[in-house]
N, C-alpha and C positions, 0 to 999 in steps of 0.2 A: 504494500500500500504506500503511497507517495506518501512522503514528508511534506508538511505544509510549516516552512519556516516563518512563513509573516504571522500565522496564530502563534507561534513559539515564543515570537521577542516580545507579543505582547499579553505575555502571558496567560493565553488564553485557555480552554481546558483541553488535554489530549485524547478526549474521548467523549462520545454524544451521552453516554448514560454509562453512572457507576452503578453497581448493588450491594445493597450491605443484606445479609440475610433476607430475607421476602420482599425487600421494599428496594424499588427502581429510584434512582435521582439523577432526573435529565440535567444535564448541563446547561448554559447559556448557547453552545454551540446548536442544540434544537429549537430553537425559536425559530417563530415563522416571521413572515415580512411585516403583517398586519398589527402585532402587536407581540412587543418584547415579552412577555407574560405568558405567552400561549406558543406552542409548538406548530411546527413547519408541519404537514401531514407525512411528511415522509420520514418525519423520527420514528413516530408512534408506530406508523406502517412497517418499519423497520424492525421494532420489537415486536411486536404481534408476528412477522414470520419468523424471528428469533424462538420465540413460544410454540407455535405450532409445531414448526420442524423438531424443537425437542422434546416435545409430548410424546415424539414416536422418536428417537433416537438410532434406529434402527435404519445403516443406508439406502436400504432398498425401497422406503417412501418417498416419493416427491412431492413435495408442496405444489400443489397443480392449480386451487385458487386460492384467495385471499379476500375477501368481501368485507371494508371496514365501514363502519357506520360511525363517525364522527359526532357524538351525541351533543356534545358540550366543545367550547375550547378547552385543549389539552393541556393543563399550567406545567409553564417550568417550574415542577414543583412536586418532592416526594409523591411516587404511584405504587399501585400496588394493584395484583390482579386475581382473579378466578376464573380454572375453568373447567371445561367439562369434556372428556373424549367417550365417543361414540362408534367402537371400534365395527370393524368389519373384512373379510375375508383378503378383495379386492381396495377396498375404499376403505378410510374412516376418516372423520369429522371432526373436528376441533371447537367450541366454541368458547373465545377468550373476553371475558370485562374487563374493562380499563378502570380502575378509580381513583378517584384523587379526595382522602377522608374518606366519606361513606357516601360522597358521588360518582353516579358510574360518567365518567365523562367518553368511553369511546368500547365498542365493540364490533369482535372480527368472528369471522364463519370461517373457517377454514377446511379445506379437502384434503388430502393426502391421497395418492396412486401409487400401491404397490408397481415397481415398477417392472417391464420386461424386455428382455432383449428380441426383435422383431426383423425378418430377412424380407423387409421391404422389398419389392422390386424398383430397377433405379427409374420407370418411368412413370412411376406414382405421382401424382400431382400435388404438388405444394412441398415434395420432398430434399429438392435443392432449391428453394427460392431466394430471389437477390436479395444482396446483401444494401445492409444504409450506407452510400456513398457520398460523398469522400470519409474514409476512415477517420478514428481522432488524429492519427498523427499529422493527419494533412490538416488537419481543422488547427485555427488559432485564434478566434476572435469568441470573446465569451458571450455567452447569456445575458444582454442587457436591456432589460425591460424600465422602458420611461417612467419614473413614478416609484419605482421601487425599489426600498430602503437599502445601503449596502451598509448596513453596520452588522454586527456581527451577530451571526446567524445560521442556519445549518444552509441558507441559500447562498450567501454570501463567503463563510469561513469553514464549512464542513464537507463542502463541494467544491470539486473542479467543473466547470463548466465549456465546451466548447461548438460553437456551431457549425454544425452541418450544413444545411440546407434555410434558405431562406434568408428574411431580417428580421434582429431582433429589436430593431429599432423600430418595425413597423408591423402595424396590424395582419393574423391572417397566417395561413401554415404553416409550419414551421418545420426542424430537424436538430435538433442536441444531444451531442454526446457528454453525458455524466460519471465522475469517478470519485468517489470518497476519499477526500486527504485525512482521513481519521479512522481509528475505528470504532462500529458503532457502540459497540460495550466491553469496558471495560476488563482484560483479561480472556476474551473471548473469540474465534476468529467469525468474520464478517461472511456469509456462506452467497453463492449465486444468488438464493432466493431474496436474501436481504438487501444486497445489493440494488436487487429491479424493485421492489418493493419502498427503497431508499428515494428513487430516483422516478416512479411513475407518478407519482405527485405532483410532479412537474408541468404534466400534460396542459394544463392549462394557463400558465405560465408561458410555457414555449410556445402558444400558439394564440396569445390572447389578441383579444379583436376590440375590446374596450380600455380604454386608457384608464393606467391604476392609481392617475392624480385626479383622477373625477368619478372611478366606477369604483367600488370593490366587486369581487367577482371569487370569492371563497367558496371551496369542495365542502360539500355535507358529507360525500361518501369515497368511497376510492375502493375500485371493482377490479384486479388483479389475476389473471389470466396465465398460466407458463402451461409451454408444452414440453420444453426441456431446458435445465438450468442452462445461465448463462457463461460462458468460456472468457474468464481473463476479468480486467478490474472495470474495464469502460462497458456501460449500460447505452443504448441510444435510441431514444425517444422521438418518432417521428407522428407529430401530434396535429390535432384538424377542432378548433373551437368552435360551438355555434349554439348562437343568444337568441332570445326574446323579451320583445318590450313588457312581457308578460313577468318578467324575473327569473326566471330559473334559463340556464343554458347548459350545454354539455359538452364534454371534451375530450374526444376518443385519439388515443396511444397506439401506435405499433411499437411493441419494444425488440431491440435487438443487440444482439453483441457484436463483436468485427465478422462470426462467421455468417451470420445472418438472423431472422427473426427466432427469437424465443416466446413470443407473447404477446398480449396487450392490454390494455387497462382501458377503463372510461370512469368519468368522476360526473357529478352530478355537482354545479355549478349554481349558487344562490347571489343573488345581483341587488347589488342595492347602489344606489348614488351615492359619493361623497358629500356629506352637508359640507357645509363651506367656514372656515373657522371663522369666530367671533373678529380676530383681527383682521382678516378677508372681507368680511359683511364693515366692520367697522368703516376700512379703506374705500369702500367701492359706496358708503353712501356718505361720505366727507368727499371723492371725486365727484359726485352726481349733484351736491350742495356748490360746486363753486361754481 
């Protein structure tokens, strides 16, 4: 996993979440954009495939989906969780609570596939599909969305960011490759599924079509999709946003790794206006007075 020396000098923490016995303590590096206090979705999302996958320890399960429900904002702040497995031959089911005190602030569904070795034929469809091009190595220009915070944050200081396809200067489709300069829990290795689970979060971000100095445009849910883990540290999100004046809008993910697609996600998108601040309203009816 990359070294991220600029969170280093400034002392920031070396890991998204520690644990001390049953109780999880997110760091400052999972905050989301919207507010310092509340978590990015793709911390939490992160842990919950942490949990799942070890509910069944056993390599031969694959985390195949991930269905979280974002009940509450997720404080960066002591969590602790419960869950329940619902075992089965082929499949079994995971379902994990998120709490914060004795609020359930976020809950995940989880699937599990035993998994099998299969003598595909090579001209099965969808069996070698293209890869998201240009690779990250060729990508250099990062994730930069108008309007949104770059203090430090699991978008800003817990991520590498680099684009692929598209602008991110500009509204409408997009393509990012993502990699984790940290890792997510303390003393523990960071596994493919956390990885995509880290990073499809993003999806609406990478392809936002409402400007985030006058909309907010926050996931209520995050819907996680793999057909096989991902190969290597870069995740890439090739994402497609779409709004209504009605409120709610959505944002469907192809996720992939350098060898080509492993998955995808879609998030269910809640839209409100930014009210305009007290100093704003002040300014603008002191111009409208002279």
């Amino acid at each position: 996993m990359p070294h991220n020396p600029a969170s280093a000098s400034r002392g920031q923490p070396a890991t998204v979440f520690a644990r001390q016995g049953d109780v999880w303590h997110p760091t400052i590096l999972s905050s989301g954009p919207w507010d310092a206090r509340a978590q990015h979705g793709g911390a939490p999302g992160a842990l919950f495939a942490y949990l799942a996958e070890n509910a069944l320890p056993d390599p031969e399960w694959q985390l195949s989906r991930l269905s979280i429900e974002l009940i509450k904002p997720v404080p960066v702040a002591p969590l602790t969780t419960h869950q329940d497995i619902h075992p089965g031959r082929s499949t079994t089911r995971v379902t994990i609570d998120l709490f914060a005190g004795e609020t359930l602030v976020a809950r995940a569904h989880a699937l599990l596939v035993r998994g099998q070795t299969l003598g595909l034929p090579p001209e099965t469809p969808g069996w070698r599909p293209a890869q998201l091009l240009p690779p990250p190595d060729e990508c250099r220009d990062p994730l930069s969305i108008p309007g949104m915070s770059t203090g430090t944050s699991f978008y800003h200081s817990a991520m590498e960011h680099r684009m692929a396809q598209g602008d991110s200067t500009r509204p409408g489709p997009a393509a990012t490759w993502f990699r984790l300069t940290v890792p997510l829990i303390q003393d523990q290795p960071t596994s493919p599924a956390m990885r995509a689970a880290a990073a499809a979060d993003f999806g609406s971000g990478v392809s936002w079509v409402l400007s985030a100095e006058h909309y907010l445009f926050a996931n209520a849910d995050l819907s996680l999709h793999l057909h096989r883990p991902a190969d290597g540290e870069w995740i890439g999100l090739l994402s497609e946003t779409q709004v209504h004046a009605g409120g709610v809008g959505t944002a469907l993910s192809r996720l992939y790794d350098e060898r080509g697609p492993i998955g995808f996600a879609t998030q269910t998108l809640v839209l409100r206006e930014r009210l305009p601040s007290p100093i704003a309203v002040k300014a603008k009816e002191s111009a409208s007075a002279e």
